[in-house]
C-alpha positions as CSV (number, residue, x, y, z in Angstrom):
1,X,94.9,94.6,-169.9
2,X,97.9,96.3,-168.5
3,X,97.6,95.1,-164.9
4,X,97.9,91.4,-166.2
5,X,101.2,89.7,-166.3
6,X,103.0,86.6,-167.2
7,X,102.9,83.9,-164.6
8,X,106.1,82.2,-165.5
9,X,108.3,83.0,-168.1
10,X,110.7,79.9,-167.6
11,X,111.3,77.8,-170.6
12,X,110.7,73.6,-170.6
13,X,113.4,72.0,-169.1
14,X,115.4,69.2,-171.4
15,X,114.5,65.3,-170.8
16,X,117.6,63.2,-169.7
17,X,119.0,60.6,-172.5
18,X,117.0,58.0,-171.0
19,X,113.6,59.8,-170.5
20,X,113.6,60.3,-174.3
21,X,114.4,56.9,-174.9
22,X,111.5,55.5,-172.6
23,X,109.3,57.8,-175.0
24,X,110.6,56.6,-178.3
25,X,109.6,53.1,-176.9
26,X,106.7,53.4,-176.0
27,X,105.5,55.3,-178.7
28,X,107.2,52.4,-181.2
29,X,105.2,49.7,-179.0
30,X,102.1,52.1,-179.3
31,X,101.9,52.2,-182.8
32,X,103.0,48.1,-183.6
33,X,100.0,47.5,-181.2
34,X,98.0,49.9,-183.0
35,X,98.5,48.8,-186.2
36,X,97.2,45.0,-184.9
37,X,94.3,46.6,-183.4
38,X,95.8,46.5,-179.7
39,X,96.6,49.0,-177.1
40,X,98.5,48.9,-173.5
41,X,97.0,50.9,-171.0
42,X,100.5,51.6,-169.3
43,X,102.1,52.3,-172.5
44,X,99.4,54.8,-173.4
45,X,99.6,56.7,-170.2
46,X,103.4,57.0,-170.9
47,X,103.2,58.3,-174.1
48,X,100.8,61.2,-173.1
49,X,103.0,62.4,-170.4
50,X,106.0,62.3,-173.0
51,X,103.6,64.5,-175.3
52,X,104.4,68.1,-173.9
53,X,101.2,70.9,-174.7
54,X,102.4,74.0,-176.6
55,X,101.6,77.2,-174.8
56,X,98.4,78.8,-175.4
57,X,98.8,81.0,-178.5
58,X,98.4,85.0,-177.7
59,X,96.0,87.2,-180.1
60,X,97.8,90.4,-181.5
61,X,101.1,89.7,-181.2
């Protein structure tokens, strides 16, 4: 479709030093609890938002 285009073409901006450690944390904390059949609820929704989505892939490129 050639009247389609790209919404945003802007690339994901880099965490900060201490956003990536807060993510290393909680994902080490995830998986001790994980492994003794625990979880956190608050440490769970921190990891996900640390998890970034890859972009939807394109067909025919």
């Amino acid at each position: 479709m050639k009247h389609m285009t790209k919404v945003t073409q802007s690339p994901v901006a880099k965490a900060g030093g201490w956003q990536d450690n807060v993510c290393i944390i909680a994902q080490t904390l995830n998986a001790i609890l994980g492994f003794f059949g625990g979880s956190s609820p608050i440490l769970m929704y921190v990891d996900d938002k640390c998890a970034i989505p890859a972009p939807n892939d394109t067909v025919g490129e």
